[in-house]
N, C-alpha and C positions, 0 to 999 in steps of 0.2 A: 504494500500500500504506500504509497506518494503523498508526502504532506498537501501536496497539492491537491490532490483527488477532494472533489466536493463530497460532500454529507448530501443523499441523495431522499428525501422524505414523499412519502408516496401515501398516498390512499385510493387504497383499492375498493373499490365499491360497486355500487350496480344505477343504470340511469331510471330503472321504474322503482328506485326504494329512495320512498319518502323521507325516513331519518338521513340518507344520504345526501340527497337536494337539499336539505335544510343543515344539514354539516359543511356545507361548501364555502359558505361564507366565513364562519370558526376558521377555517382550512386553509383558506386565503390569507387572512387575517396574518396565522403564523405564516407566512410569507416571509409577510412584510417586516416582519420581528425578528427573521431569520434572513436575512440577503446573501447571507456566506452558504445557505442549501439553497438546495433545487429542491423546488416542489413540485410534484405530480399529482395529477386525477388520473385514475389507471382505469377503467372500464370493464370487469372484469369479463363481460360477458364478449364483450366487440377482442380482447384481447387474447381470449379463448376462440375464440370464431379464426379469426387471424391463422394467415398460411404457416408464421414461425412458430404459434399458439406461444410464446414468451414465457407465460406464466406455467408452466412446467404441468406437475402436478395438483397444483396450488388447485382446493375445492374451499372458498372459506364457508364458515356455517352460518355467520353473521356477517353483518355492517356497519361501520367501514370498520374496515381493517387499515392499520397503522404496519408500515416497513421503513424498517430506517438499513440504507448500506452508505458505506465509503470503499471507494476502490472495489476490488472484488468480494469483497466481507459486509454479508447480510448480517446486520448487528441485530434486528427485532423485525420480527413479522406476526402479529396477532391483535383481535378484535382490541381497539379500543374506547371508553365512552367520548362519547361527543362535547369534550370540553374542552377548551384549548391550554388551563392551567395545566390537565393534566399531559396532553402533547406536549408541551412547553418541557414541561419536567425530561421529559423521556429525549426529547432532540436534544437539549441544554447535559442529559447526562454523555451520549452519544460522540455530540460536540466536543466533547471534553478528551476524548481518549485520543493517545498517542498511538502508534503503529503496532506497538507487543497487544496492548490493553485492547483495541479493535479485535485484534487476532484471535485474542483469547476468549473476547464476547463472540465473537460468529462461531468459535468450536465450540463453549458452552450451549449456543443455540442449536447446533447440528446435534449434539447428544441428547438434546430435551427431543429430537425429534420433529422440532418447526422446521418445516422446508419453506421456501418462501422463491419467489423469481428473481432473476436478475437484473433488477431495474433499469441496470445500464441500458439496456435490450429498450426500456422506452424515453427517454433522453435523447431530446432531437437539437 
């Protein structure tokens, strides 16, 4: 991982789920609070449909789901509430970590079992 590699924040969601349309704005919002990430809307349905299908395995059970990577290392990928204190919290911790500390959260994530996409794949 490259100190330079942005912090890459995604929500994955769906365009006929209500709590999601109404999450977009919170969503944006941390943008604007974050300039040093890239934010994404990731569409899970159009993304699955999609010839490269990106999102791998990834089936979520809920809405929206919260992915946080830097460089190749998926640090978090799971549902979280619709509040921006609590996103704040989890990007600001994210944020924070040097290139071992990254490494180490994407192996802890790979052994709990969260698989998640490689968001680089939607970063245009």
């Amino acid at each position: 991982m490259d100190a330079a590699d942005p912090l890459i924040v995604a929500c994955l969601c769906a365009q006929w789920c209500g709590v999601c349309r109404d999450w977009r704005p919170g969503f944006e919002s941390l943008a604007t609070r974050f300039p040093q990430a890239r934010f994404i809307l990731i569409d899970v349905e159009d993304a699955a449909q999609s010839a490269d299908n990106a999102l791998g395995e990834l089936e979520p059970e809920s809405f929206p789901m919260c992915a946080v990577q830097r460089g190749a290392h998926l640090l978090y990928c799971d549902v979280l509430p619709q509040q921006p204190p609590v996103w704040a919290r989890l990007i600001d911790k994210f944020a924070g970590l040097d290139a071992t500390a990254a490494a180490q959260a994407a192996t802890q994530l790979q052994l709990h079992g969260k698989a998640g996409p490689d968001l680089r794949a939607f970063v245009r």
